[in-house]
N, C-alpha and C positions, 0 to 999 in steps of 0.2 A: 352205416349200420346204426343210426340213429345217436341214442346216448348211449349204446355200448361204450364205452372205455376203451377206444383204439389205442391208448398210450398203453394199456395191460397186456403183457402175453398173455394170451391164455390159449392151450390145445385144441386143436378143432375141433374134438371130440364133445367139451364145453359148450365152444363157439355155437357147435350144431343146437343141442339141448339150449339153449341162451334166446339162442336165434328160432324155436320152434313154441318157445313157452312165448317170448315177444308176440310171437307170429297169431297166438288164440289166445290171449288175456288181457284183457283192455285196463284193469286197474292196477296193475305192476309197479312200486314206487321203486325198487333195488329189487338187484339178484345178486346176493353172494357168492364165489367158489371157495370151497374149504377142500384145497390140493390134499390128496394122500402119502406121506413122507414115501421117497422114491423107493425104498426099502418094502414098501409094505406092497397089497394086487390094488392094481390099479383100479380105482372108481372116479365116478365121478359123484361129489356131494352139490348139491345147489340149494340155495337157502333162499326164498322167493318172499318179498315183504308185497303183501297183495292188500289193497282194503277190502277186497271180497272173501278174504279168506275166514275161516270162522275161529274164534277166540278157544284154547286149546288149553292147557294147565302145563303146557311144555309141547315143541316142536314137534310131529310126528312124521317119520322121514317116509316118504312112499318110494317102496324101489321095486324095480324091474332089471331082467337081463334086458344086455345093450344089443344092438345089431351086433350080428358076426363079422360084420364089414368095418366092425372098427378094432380096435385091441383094446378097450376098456370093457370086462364081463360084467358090471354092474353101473348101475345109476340109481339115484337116491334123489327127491328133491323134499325139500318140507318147506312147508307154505304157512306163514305167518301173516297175524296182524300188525300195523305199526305201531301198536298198542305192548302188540306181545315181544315186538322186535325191542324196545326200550327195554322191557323187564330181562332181555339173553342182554342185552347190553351191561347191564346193571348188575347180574350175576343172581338176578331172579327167580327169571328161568333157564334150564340147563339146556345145551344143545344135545341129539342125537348120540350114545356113543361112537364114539371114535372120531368126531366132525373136533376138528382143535380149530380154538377160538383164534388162535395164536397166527394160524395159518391162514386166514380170513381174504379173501380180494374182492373189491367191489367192482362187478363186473355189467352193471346196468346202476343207474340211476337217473330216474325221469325227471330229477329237477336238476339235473347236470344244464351247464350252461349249454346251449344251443339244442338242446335237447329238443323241446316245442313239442312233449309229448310223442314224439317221431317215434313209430318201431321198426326194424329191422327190415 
């Protein structure tokens, strides 16, 4: 799977979204997942640090209903600079509500080791 993070669980539900943004976006540095506490409806949050993404005043999460064929009813991804990814880092700029920072997994990174740019 390229530099996915095979050591990460993550739900296939993820995996899919992970594996389809890989699959049509050639400047992709990391994708975040920001898991929903088990408690709350299931989504999926994905957090995309792209260089082609356009410079934003804070993350805007785009979401759609998921296939029927999975049991997540929602996905949300928002797509940042690595410009903008420093400033959420730093406490800059704010995530999406309800995306907890706290719960954060890095689930792509293209300067992971043996990575070589590879996608999925």
């Amino acid at each position: 799977m390229g530099a996915v993070l095979e050591a990460v669980s993550i739900p296939g539900e993820v995996r899919t979204v992970v594996e389809h943004h890989l699959a049509t976006a050639d400047r992709l540095r990391q994708i975040w997942w920001f898991p929903t506490p088990p408690e709350s409806e299931r989504r999926v949050y994905v957090l995309e640090v792209d260089d082609e993404a356009l410079p934003e005043q804070g993350p805007r999460a785009l979401a759609w209903a998921f296939s029927a064929l999975h049991d997540y009813p929602a996905v949300a991804v928002a797509m940042v600079t690595p410009a903008d990814w420093q400033r959420i880092e730093s406490g800059a700029l704010l995530l999406p509500a309800g995306w907890d920072w706290g719960r954060r997994v890095l689930v792509y990174d293209a300067d992971a080791p043996g990575a070589n740019g590879s996608r999925a």
